[in-house]
ZAMAR-902276 format. One record per residue: x, y, z of N, C-alpha, C in turn; residue in one letter. Coordinates in pm, whole numbers. Layout:
<r n_x="X" n_y="Y" n_z="Z" ca_x="X" ca_y="Y" ca_z="Z" c_x="X" c_y="Y" c_z="Z" vexke="A"/>
...
//
This chain:
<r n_x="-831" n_y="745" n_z="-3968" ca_x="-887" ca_y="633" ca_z="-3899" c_x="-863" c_y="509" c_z="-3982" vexke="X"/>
<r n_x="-837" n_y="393" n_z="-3924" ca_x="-824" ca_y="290" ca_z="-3985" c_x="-901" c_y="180" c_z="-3905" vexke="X"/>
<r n_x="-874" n_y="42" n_z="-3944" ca_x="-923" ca_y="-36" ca_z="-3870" c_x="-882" c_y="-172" c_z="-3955" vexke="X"/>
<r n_x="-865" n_y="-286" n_z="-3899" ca_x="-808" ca_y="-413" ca_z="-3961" c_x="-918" c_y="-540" c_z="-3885" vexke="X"/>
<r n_x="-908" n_y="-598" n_z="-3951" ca_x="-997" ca_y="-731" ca_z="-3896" c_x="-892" c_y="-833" c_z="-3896" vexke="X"/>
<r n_x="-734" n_y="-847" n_z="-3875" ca_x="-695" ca_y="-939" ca_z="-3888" c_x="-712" c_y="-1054" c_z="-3780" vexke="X"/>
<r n_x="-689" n_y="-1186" n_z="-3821" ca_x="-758" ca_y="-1290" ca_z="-3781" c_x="-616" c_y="-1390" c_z="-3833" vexke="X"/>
<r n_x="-674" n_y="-1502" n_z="-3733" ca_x="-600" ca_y="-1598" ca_z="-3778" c_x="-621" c_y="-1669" c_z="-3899" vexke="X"/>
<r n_x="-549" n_y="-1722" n_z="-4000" ca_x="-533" ca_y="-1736" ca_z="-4119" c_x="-660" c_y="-1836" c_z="-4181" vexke="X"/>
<r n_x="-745" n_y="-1780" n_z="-4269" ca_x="-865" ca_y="-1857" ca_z="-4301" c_x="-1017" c_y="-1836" c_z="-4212" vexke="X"/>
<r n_x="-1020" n_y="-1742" n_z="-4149" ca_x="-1090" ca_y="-1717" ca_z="-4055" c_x="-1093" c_y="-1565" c_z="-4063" vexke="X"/>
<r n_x="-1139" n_y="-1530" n_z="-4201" ca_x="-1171" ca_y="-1390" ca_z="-4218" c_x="-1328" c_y="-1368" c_z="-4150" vexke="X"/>
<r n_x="-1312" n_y="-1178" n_z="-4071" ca_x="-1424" ca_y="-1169" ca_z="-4006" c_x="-1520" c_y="-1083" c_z="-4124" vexke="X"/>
<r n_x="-1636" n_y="-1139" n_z="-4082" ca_x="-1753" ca_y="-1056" ca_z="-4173" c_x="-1733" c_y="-889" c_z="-4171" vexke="X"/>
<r n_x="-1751" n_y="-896" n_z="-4311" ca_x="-1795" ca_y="-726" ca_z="-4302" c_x="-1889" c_y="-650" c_z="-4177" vexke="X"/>
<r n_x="-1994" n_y="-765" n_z="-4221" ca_x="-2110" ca_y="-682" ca_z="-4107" c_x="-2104" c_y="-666" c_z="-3997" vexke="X"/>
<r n_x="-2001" n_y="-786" n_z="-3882" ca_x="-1940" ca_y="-763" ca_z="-3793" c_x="-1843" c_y="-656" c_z="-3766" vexke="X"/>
<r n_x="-1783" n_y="-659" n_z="-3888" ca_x="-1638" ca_y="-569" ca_z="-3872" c_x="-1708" c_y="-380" c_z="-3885" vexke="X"/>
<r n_x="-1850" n_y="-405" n_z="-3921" ca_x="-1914" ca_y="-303" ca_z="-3930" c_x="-1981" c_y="-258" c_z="-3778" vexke="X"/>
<r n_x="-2019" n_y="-377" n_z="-3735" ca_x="-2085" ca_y="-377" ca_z="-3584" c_x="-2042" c_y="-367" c_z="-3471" vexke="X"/>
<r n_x="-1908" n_y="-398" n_z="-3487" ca_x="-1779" ca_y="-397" ca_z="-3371" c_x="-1768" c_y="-206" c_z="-3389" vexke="X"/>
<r n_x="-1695" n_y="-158" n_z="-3567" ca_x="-1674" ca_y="-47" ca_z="-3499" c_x="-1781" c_y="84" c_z="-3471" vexke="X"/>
<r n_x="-1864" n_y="44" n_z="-3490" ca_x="-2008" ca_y="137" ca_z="-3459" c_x="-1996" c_y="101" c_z="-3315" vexke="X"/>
<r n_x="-1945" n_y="3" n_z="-3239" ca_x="-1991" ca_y="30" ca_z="-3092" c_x="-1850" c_y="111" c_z="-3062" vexke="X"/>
<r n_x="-1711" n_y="80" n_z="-3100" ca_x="-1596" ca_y="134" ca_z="-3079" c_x="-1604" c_y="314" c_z="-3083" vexke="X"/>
<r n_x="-1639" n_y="312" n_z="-3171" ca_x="-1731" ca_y="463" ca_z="-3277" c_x="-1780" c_y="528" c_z="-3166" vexke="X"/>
<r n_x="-1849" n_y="482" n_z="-3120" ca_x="-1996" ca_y="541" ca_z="-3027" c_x="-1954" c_y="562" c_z="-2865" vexke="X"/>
<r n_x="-1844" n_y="479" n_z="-2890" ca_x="-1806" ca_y="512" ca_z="-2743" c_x="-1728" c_y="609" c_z="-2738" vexke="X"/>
<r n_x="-1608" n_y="616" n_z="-2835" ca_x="-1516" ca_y="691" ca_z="-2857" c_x="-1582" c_y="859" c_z="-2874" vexke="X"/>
<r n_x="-1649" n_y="851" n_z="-2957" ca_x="-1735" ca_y="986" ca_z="-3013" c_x="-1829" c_y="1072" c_z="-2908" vexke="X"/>
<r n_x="-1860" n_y="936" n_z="-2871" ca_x="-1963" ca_y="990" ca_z="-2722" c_x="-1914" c_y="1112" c_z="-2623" vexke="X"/>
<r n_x="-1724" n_y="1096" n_z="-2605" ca_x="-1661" ca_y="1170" ca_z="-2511" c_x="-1641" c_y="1287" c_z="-2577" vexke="X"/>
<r n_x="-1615" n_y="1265" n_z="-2694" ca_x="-1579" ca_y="1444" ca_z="-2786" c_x="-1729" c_y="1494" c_z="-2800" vexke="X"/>
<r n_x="-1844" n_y="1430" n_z="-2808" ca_x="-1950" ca_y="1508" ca_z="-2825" c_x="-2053" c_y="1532" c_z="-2733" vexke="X"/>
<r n_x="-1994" n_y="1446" n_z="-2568" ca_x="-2083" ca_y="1434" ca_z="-2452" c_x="-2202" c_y="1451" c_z="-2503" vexke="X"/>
<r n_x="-2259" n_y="1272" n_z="-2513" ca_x="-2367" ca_y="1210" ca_z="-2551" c_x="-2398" c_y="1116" c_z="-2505" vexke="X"/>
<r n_x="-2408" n_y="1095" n_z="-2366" ca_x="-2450" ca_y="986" ca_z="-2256" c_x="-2538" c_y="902" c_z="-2326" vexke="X"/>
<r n_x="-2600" n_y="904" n_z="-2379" ca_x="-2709" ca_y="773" ca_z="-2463" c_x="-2600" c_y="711" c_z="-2582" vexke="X"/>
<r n_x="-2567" n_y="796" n_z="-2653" ca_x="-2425" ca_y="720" ca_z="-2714" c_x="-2348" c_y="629" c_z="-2618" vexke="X"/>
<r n_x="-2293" n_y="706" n_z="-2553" ca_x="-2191" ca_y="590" ca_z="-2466" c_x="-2240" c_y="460" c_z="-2422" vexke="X"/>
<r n_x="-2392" n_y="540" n_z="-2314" ca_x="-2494" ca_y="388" ca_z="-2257" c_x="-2496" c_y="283" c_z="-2382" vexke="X"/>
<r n_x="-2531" n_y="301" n_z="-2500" ca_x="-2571" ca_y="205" ca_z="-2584" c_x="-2456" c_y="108" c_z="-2615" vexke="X"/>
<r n_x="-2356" n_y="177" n_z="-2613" ca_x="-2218" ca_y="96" ca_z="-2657" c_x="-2166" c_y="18" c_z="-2528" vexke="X"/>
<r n_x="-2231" n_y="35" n_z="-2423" ca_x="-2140" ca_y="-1" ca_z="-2248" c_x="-2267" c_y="-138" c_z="-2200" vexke="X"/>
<r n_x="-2178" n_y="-211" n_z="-2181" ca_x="-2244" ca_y="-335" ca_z="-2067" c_x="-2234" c_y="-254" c_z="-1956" vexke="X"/>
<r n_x="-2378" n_y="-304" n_z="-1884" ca_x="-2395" ca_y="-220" ca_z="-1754" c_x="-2282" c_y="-235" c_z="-1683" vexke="X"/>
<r n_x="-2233" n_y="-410" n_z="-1650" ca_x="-2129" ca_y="-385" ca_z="-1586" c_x="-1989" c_y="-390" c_z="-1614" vexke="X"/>
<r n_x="-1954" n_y="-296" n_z="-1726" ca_x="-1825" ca_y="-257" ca_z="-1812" c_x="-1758" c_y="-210" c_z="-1686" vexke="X"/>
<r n_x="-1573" n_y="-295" n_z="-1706" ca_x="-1542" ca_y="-231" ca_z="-1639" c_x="-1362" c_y="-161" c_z="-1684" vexke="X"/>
<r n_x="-1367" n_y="-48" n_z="-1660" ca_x="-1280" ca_y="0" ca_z="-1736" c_x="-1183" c_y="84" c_z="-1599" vexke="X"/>
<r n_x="-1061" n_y="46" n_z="-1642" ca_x="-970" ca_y="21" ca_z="-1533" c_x="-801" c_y="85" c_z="-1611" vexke="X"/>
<r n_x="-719" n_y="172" n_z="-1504" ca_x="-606" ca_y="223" ca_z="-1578" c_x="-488" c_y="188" c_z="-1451" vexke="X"/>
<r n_x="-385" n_y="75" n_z="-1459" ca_x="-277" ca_y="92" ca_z="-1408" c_x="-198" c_y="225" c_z="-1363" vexke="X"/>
<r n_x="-178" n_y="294" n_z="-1240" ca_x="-113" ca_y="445" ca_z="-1221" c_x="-6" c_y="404" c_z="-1158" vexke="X"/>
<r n_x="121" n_y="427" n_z="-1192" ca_x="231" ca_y="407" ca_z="-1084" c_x="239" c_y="558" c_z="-1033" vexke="X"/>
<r n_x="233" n_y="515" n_z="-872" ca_x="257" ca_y="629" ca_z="-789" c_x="366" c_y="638" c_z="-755" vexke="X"/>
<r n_x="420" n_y="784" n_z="-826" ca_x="526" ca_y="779" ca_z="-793" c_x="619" c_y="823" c_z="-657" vexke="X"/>
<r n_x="555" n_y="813" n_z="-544" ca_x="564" ca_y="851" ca_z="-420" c_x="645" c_y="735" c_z="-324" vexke="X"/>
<r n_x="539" n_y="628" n_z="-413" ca_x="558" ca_y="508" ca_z="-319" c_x="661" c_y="369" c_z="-401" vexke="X"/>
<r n_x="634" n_y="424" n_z="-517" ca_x="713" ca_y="317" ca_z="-606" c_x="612" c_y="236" c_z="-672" vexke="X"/>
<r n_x="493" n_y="191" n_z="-589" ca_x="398" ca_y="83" ca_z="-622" c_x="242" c_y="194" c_z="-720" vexke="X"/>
<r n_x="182" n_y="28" n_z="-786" ca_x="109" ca_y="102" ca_z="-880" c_x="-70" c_y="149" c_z="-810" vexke="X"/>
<r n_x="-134" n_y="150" n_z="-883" ca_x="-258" ca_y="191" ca_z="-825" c_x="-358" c_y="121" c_z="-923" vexke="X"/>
<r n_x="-439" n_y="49" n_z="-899" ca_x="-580" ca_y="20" ca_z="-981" c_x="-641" c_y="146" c_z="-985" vexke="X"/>
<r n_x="-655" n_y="201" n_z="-1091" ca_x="-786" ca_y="302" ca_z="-1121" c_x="-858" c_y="273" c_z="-1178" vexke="X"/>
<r n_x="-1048" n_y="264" n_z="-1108" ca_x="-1133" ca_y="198" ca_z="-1188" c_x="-1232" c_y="328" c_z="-1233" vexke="X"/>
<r n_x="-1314" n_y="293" n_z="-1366" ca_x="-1423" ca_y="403" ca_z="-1343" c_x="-1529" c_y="270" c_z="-1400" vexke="X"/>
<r n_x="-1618" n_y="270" n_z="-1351" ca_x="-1762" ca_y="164" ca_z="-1362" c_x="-1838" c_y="273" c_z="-1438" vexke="X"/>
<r n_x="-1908" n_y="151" n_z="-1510" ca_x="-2041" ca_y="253" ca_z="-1627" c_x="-2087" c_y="374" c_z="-1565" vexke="X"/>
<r n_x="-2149" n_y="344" n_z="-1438" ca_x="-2225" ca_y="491" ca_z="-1386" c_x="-2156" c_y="644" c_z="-1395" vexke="X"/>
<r n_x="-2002" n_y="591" n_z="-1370" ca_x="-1895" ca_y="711" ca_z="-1322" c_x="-1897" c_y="767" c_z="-1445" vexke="X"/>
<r n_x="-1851" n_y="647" n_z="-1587" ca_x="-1823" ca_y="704" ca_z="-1687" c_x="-1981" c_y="790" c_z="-1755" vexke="X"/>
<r n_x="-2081" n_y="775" n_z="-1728" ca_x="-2186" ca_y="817" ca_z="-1754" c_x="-2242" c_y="983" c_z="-1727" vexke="X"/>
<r n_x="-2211" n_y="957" n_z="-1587" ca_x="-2220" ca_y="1088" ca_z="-1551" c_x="-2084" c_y="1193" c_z="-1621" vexke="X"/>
<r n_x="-1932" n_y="1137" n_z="-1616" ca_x="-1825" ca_y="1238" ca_z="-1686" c_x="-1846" c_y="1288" c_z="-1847" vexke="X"/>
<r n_x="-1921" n_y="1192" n_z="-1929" ca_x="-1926" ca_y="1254" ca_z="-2044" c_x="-2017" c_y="1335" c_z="-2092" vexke="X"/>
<r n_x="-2114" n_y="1381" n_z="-1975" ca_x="-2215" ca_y="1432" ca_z="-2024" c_x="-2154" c_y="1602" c_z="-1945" vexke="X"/>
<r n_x="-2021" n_y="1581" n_z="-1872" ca_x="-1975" ca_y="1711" ca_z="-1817" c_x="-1872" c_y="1738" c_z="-1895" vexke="X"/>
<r n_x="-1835" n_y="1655" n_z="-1995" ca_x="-1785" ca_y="1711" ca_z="-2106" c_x="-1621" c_y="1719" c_z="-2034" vexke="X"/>
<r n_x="-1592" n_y="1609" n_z="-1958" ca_x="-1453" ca_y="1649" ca_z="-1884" c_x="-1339" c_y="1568" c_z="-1966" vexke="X"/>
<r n_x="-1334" n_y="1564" n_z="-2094" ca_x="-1199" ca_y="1564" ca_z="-2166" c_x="-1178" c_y="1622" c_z="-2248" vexke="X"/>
<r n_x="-1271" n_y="1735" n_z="-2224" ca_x="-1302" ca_y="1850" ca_z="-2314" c_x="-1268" c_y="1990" c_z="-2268" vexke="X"/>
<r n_x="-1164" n_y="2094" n_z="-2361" ca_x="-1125" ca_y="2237" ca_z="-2321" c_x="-1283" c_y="2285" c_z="-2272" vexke="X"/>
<r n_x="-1276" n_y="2435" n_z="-2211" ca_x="-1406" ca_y="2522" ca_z="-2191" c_x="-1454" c_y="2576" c_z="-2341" vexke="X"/>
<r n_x="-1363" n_y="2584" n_z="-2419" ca_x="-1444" ca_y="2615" ca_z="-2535" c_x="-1485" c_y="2542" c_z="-2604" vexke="X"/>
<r n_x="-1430" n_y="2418" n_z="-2597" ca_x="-1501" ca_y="2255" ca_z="-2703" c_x="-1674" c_y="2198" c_z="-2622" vexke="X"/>
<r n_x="-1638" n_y="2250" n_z="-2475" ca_x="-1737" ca_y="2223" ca_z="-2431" c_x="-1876" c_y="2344" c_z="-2446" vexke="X"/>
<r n_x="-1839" n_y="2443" n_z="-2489" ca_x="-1906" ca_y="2594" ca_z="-2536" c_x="-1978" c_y="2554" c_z="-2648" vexke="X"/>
<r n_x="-1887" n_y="2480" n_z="-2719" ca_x="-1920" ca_y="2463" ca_z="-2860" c_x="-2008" c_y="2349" c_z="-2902" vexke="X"/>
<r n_x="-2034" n_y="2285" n_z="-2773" ca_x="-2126" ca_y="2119" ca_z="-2809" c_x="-2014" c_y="2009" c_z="-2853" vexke="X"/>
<r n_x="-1840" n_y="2020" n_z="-2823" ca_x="-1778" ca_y="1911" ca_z="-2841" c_x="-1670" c_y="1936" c_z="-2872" vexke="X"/>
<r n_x="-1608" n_y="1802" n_z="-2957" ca_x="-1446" ca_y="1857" ca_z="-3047" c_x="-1420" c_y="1754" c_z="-3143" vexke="X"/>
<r n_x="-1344" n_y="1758" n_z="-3215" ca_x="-1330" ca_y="1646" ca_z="-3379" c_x="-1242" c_y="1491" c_z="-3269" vexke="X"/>
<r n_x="-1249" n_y="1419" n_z="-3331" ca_x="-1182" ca_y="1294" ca_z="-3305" c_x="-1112" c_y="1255" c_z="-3394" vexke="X"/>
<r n_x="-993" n_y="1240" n_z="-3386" ca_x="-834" ca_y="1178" ca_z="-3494" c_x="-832" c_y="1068" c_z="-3437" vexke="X"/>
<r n_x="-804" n_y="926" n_z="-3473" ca_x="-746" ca_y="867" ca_z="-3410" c_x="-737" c_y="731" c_z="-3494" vexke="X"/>
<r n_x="-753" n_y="580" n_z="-3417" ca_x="-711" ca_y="521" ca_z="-3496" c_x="-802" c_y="393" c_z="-3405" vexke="X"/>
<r n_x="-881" n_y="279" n_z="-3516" ca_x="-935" ca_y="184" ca_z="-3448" c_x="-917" c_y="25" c_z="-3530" vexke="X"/>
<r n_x="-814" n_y="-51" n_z="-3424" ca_x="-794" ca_y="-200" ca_z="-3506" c_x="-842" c_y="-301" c_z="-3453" vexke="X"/>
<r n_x="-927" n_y="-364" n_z="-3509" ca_x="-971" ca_y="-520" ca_z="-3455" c_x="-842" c_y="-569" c_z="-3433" vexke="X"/>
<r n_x="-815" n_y="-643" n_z="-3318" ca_x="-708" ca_y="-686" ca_z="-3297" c_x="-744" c_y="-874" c_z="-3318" vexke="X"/>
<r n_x="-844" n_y="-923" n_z="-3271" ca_x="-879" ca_y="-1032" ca_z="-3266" c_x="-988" c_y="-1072" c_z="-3242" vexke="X"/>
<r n_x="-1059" n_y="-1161" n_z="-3293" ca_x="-1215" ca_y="-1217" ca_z="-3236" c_x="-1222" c_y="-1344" c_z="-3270" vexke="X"/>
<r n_x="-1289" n_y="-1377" n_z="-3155" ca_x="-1343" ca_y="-1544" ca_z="-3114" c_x="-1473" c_y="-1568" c_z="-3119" vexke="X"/>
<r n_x="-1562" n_y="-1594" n_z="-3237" ca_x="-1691" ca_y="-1632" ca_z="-3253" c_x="-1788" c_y="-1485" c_z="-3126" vexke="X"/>
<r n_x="-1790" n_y="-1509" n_z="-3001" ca_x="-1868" ca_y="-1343" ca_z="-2988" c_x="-1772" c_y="-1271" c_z="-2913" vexke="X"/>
<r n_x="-1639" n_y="-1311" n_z="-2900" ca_x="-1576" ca_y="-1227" ca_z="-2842" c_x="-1469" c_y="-1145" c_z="-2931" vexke="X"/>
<r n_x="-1442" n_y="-1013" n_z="-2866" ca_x="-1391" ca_y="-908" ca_z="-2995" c_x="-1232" c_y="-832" c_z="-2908" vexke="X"/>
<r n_x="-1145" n_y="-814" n_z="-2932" ca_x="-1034" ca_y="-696" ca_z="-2885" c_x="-1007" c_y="-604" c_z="-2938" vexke="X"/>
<r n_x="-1012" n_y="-495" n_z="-2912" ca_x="-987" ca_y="-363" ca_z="-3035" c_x="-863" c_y="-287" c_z="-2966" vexke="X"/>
<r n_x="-809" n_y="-237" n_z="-3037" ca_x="-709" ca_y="-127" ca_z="-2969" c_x="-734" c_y="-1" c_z="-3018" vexke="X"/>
<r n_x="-750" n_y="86" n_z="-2954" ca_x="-787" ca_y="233" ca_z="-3032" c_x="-671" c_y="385" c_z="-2970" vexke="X"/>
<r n_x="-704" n_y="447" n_z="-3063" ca_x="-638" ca_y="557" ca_z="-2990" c_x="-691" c_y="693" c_z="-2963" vexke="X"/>
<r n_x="-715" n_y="776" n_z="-2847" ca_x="-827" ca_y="852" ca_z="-2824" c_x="-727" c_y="981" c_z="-2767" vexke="X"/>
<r n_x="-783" n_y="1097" n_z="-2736" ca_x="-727" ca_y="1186" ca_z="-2649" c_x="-712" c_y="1123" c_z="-2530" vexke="X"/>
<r n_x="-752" n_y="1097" n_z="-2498" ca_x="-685" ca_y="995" ca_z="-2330" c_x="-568" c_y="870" c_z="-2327" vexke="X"/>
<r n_x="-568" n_y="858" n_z="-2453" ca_x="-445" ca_y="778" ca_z="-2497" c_x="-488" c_y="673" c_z="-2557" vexke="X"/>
<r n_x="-419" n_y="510" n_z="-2477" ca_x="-454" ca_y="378" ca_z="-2580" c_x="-597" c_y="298" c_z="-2470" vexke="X"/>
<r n_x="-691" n_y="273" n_z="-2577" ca_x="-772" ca_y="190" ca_z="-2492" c_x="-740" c_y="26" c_z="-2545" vexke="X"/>
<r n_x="-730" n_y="-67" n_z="-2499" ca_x="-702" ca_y="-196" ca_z="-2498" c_x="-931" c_y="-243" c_z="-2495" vexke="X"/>
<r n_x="-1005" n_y="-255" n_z="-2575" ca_x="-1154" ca_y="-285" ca_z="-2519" c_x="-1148" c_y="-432" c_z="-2578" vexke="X"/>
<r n_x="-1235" n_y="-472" n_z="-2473" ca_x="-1280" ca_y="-646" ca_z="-2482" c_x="-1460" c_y="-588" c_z="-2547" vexke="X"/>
<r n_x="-1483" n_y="-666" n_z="-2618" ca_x="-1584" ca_y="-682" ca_z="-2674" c_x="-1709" c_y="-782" c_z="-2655" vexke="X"/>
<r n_x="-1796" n_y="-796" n_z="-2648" ca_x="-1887" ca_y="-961" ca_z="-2652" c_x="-2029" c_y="-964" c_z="-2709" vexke="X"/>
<r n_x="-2061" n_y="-1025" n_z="-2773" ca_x="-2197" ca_y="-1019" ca_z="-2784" c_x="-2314" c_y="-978" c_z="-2732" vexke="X"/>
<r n_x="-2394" n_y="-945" n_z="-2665" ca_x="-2467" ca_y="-937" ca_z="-2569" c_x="-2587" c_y="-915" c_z="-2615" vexke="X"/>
<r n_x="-2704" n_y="-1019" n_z="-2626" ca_x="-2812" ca_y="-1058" ca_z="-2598" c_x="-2824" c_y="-955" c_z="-2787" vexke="X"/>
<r n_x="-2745" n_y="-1046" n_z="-2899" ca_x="-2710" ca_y="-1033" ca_z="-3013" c_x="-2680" c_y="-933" c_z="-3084" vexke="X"/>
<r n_x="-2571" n_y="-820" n_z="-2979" ca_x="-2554" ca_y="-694" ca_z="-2965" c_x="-2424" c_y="-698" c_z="-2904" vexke="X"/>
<r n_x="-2279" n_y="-658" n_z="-2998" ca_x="-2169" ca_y="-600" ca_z="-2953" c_x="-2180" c_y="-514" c_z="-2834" vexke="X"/>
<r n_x="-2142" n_y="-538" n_z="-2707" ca_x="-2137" ca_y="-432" ca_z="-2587" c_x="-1950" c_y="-425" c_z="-2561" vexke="X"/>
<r n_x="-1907" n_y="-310" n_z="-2526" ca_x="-1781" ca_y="-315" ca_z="-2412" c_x="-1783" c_y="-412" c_z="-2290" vexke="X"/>
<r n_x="-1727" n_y="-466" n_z="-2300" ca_x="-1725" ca_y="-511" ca_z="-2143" c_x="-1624" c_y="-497" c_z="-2071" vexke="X"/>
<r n_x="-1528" n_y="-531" n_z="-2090" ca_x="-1389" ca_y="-413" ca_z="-2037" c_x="-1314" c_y="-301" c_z="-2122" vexke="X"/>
<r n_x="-1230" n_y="-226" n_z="-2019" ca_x="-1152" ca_y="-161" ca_z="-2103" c_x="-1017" c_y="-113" c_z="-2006" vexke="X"/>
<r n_x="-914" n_y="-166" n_z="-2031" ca_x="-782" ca_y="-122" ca_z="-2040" c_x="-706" c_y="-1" c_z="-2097" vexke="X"/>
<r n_x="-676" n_y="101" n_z="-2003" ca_x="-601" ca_y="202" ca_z="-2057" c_x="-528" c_y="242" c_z="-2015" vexke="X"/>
<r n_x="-425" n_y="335" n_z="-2118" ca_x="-326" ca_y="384" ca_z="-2069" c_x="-331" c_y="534" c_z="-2131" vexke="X"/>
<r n_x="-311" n_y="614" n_z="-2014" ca_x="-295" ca_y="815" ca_z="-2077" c_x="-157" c_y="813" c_z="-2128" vexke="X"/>
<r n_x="-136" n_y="866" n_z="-2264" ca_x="-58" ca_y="918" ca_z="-2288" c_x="-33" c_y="1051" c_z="-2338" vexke="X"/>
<r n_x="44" n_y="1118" n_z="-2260" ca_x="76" ca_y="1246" ca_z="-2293" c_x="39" c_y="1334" c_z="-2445" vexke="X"/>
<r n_x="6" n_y="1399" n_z="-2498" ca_x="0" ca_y="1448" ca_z="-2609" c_x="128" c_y="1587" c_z="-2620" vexke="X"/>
<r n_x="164" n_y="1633" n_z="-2736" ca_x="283" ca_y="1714" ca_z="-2740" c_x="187" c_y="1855" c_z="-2653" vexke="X"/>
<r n_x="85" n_y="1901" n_z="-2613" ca_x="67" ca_y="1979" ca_z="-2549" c_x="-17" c_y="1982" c_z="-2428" vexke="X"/>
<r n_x="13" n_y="1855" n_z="-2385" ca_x="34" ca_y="1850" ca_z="-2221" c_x="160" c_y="1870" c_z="-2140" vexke="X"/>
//
């Protein structure tokens, strides 16, 4: 795991931020390997909205795929990016990788990398509390899919 706070030049971000950003990144991410719906809720603006470009390949054209807080709420607590035995077991380890990409006084971009592939998350303050508020993704294949 890594993580970078780079910033534009002279405009280094606080530790404690760079601490607070990835505890919500953390919590969301972790939430899905350990289906922990109060994890996730805490890290999610109610109205987070997290959305994946699909090109269909039928038609040529792409597809908005959305999942809104509630959807994602109810899937991690069914443990659905999870084998039958990770889910047997209460979960599965997380590898991956998390970079501040940029922040603007309360706004944050992270890029991470998860079993579901790359998440692109917008970040913001909220009522003096890092929340998600969007999230951009893309699945990418792993060598055993």
């Amino acid at each position: 795991m890594s993580h970078s706070g780079a910033m534009a030049p002279g405009r280094r971000l606080p530790d404690s931020e760079i601490r607070a950003i990835r505890k919500i990144v953390l919590d969301y991410i972790l939430s899905w390997y350990t289906m922990d719906r109060t994890r996730l809720k805490n890290a999610l603006h109610p109205k987070l909205a997290k959305r994946m470009v699909w090109p269909d390949d039928r038609t040529g054209r792409s597809t908005l795929l959305e999942y809104p807080t509630p959807t994602m709420l109810r899937s991690v607590v069914k443990g659905r990016l999870l084998s039958a035995a990770e889910r047997k077991k209460g979960g599965a380890t997380w590898t991956g990788r998390i970079r501040i990409l940029d922040r603007f006084q309360d706004m944050c971009v992270v890029r991470t990398e998860a079993r579901w592939g790359i998440d692109y998350i917008h970040l913001a303050k909220w009522n003096g509390e890092w929340k998600i508020i969007n999230v951009l993704w893309k699945y990418v294949p792993t060598p055993d899919d």
